[in-house]
N, C-alpha and C positions, 0 to 999 in steps of 0.2 A: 266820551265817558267810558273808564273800565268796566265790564261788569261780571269783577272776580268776584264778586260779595251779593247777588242779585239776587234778592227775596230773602237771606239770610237776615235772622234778629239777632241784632247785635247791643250787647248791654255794657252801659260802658259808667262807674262809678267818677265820681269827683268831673263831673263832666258841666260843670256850671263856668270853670274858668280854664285857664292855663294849657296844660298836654292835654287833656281831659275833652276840653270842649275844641281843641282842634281835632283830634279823635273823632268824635265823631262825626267832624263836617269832611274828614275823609272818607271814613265809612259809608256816609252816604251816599258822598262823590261815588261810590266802587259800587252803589246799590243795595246796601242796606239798610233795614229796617229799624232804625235806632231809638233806643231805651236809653235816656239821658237820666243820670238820675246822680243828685246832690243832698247836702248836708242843707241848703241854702235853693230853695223849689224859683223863686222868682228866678235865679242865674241858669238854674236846668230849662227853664220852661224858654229861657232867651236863648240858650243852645239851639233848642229844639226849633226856635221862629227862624234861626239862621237857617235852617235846613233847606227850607224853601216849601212847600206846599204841597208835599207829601203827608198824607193824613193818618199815615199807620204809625207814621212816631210819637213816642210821649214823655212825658219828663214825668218824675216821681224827686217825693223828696225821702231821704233815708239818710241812715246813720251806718255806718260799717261796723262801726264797735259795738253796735246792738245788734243779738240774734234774734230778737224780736222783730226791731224793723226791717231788718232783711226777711225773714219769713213774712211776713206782712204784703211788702212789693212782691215779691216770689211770686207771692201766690197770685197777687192782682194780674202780674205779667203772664200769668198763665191761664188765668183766665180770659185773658183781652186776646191774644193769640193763640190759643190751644194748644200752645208746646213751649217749652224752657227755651231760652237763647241759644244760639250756635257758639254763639262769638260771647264772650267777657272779658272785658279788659277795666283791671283793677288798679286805676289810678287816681281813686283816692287820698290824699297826704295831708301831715303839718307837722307844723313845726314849732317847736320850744325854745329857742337857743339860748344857753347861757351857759359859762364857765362850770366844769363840772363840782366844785366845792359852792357856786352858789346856786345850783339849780335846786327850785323847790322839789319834793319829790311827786305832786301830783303833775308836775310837768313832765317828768321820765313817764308815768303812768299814761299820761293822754297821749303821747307820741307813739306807744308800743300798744295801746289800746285799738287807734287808728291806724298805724302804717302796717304792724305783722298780727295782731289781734283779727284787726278788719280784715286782711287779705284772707289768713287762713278762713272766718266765717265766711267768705263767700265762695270760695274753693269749695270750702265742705257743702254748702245749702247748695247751689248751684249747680256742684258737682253731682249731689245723690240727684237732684231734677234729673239732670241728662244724663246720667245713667236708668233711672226710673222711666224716662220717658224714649230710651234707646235712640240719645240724638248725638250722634259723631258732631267733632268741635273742634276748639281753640280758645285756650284761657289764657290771657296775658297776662303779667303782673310788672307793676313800673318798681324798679329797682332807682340807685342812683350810684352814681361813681362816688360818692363818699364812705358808700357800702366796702371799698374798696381801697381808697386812698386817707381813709378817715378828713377829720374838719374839725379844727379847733369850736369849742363850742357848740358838739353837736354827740355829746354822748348819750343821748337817748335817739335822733335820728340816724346817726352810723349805725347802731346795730339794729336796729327797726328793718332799713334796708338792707343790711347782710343775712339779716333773715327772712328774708324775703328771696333771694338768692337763694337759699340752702331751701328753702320750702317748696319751692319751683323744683328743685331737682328730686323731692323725693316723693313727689302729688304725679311728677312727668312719669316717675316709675308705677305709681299706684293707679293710674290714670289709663296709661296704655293700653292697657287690657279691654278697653271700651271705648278705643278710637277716639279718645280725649287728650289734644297735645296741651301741655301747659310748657309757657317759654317765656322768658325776662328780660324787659330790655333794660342797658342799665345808658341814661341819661347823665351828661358830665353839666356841667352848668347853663342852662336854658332862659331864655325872658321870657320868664314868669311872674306873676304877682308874688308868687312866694320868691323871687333872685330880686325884685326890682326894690325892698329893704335893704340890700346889703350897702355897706359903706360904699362910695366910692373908690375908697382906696384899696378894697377887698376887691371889686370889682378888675379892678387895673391889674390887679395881683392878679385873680385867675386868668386876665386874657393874655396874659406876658406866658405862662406858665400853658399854654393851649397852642396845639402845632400849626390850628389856624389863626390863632391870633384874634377869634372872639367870640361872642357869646353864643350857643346853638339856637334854633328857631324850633318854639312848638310844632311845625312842620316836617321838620327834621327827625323828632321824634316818631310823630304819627303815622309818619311814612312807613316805617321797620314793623309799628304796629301792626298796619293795615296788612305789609308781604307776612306778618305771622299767623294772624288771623285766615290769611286767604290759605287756597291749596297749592299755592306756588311754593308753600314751605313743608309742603305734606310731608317730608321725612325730619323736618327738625323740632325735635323737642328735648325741654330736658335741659335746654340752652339758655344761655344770656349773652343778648348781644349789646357791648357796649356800642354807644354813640356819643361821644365827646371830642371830635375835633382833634385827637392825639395827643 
């Protein structure tokens, strides 16, 4: 067992399924104390049983796009441990898809509500915490390669994650000052619950179009997480790292 992450509480959003709940079974792998916390409390709390029978982790249920229910857990999380998380990694998401002359407009609103709405709320609550409670850290925030290459059908998630990207670079400059790296990984197509809708014939498309020739592994993501979160990366911040196979 690593243990770059040992007694570090690590809060990790959208953590019921997909990047999210591999997430934190790395984290715990490295010796962290993980705050699994979802939109959907049954799929958190089945994060949390993977863990294995460590008793200081717990699962909450929470909403991103509410500053209520983030202030709500905040606070529980800080009362149950007596200090804010080290570690946050905001991999919360969804997704709307649909041509952009027929996308309803409350579907651009729930996508930007949740993917750059939700990230900046927890940047900010989370952030004044650890700065209020003088706790050096690491914020993640999951980006995606379409933030970058765009994606037919996806104009309320491309820009959701390209701002997400540009937010990471300017919290990494507001942040520094108080020993808080915020860094972004950006994910190229992964087997997710959210990829395993796509057509097959989309699917085929991306992996012809990927210099490895297939789809990335929640693993593969979690991995970059976990070296960002630990102090293996203590000079990078400010950064996004893509991980998409080429």
């Amino acid at each position: 067992m690593c243990a770059a992450l040992t007694g570090r509480l690590a809060f990790v959003t959208g953590a019921g399924s997909g990047i999210g709940r591999v997430t934190s079974k790395l984290l715990s792998r490295d010796g962290a104390i993980v705050v699994a916390v979802d939109r959907n409390l049954a799929a958190a709390e089945e994060t949390v049983q993977s863990l294995g029978n460590k008793q200081d982790n717990a699962a909450f249920e929470m909403d991103v796009s509410s500053s209520a229910s983030i202030e709500k857990v905040l606070k529980a999380v800080v009362e149950k441990y007596q200090r804010p998380p080290m570690i946050v990694v905001n991999s919360a998401g969804i997704t709307r898809d649909n041509f952009l002359l027929k996308m309803p407009e409350p579907d651009f609103d729930a996508v930007i509500n949740v993917n750059l709405k939700g990230t900046w709320l927890m940047l900010q609550h989370f952030g004044k915490a650890m700065v209020e409670h003088q706790v050096n850290g690491s914020m993640v925030n999951v980006s995606s390669i379409v933030a970058r290459n765009g994606n037919i059908g996806q104009s309320n998630y491309s820009p959701s994650k390209a701002g997400v990207e540009a937010m990471t670079k300017v919290v990494a400059r507001e942040f520094g000052r108080y020993n808080i790296r915020v860094n972004a990984v950006v994910p190229g197509f992964i087997q997710t619950p959210m990829t395993e809708t796509l057509p097959q014939k989309v699917k085929d498309m991306v992996v012809m179009q990927c210099a490895l020739r297939r789809f990335g592994k929640p693993e593969e993501i979690a991995e970059v997480v976990a070296f960002l979160a630990s102090d293996k990366s203590s000079y990078i911040n400010g950064t996004s790292v893509e991980v998409t196979g080429g």
